[in-house]
Each structure stands twice: as structure tokens, then as C-alpha cells.
C-alpha positions, -999 to +999 in steps of 0.1 A: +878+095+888+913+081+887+896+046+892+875+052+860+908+062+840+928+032+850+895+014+841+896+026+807+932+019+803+931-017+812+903-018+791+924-002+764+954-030+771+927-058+769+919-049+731+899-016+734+867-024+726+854-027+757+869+004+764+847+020+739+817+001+753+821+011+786+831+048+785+804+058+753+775+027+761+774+021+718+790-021+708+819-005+690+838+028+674+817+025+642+783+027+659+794+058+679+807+077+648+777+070+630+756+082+655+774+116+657+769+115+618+731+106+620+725+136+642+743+157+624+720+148+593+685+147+612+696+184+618+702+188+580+671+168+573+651+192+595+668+222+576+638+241+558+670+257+537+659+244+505+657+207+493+692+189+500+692+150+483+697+125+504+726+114+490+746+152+499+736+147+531+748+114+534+780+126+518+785+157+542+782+136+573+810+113+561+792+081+545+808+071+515+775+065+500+736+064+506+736+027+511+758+027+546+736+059+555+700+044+552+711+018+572+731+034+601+702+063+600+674+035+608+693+016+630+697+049+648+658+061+643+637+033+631+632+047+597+642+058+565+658+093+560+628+102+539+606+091+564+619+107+586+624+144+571+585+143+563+577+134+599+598+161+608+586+188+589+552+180+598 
């Protein structure tokens, strides 16, 4: 364990990014966040809670806007989020 820390430490020393790489497996920061935010909006999606837009889930999980959503949620699933809320409700 203590090997992993000072791992993760150099790593941190040596710009960080590869400490992020290393101790999560996603390229960089961004791509982990978004992933926690995609998640967190296929459970929304799935919600049978009424008819959320798009665009307020996007908003509550922290994009600024739908365009950086579509594209972080089908890098993440390999399809749209409308695609992907009917596949899931089916």
C-alpha cells in the first residue's frame, strides 16, 4: 500500500496526469468526472418519474449545456441520450 501512495505521489510531482491515469484507469480528470456525471444521468434517464428534457438532465449532472453531454454520454455508452432512455425503458 505505501508503495502505491508514493507511486501516486511521484506521479503527482511528474505533472499528475498520469497519476490520474493510473489510480482511476480513465486518459485524464475530465473523462472521470464525466463519467460520474453520465451515470448519474442514465439513472435519471431510467427514472419513470415523469418526462425530464434532456437538456435538465444534462444541466443537473453539471454540463454547461446539451452539446458537451451528448458527446461525453456516447463516448461513455455508444449512443445518444434518447437512444438510450428508450432502450432502457423497454
Amino acid at each position: 500500500m505505501e508503495e502505491e501512495v508514493h507511486g501516486l505521489a511521484v506521479g503527482v510531482a511528474d505533472g499528475g496526469h498520469r497519476c490520474i491515469s493510473a489510480a482511476t484507469g480513465f486518459p485524464n480528470f475530465n473523462r472521470l468526472i464525466n463519467h460520474y456525471r453520465v451515470e448519474d444521468a442514465k439513472r435519471r434517464l431510467r427514472s419513470p418519474e415523469g418526462e425530464v428534457s434532456i437538456l435538465n438532465v444534462a444541466l443537473d449532472c453539471g454540463f454547461a449545456s446539451v452539446g458537451p453531454f451528448n458527446r461525453a454520454f456516447r463516448d461513455e455508452t455508444g449512443m445518444t441520450p434518447r437512444a438510450w432512455r428508450a432502450q432502457a425503458r423497454d
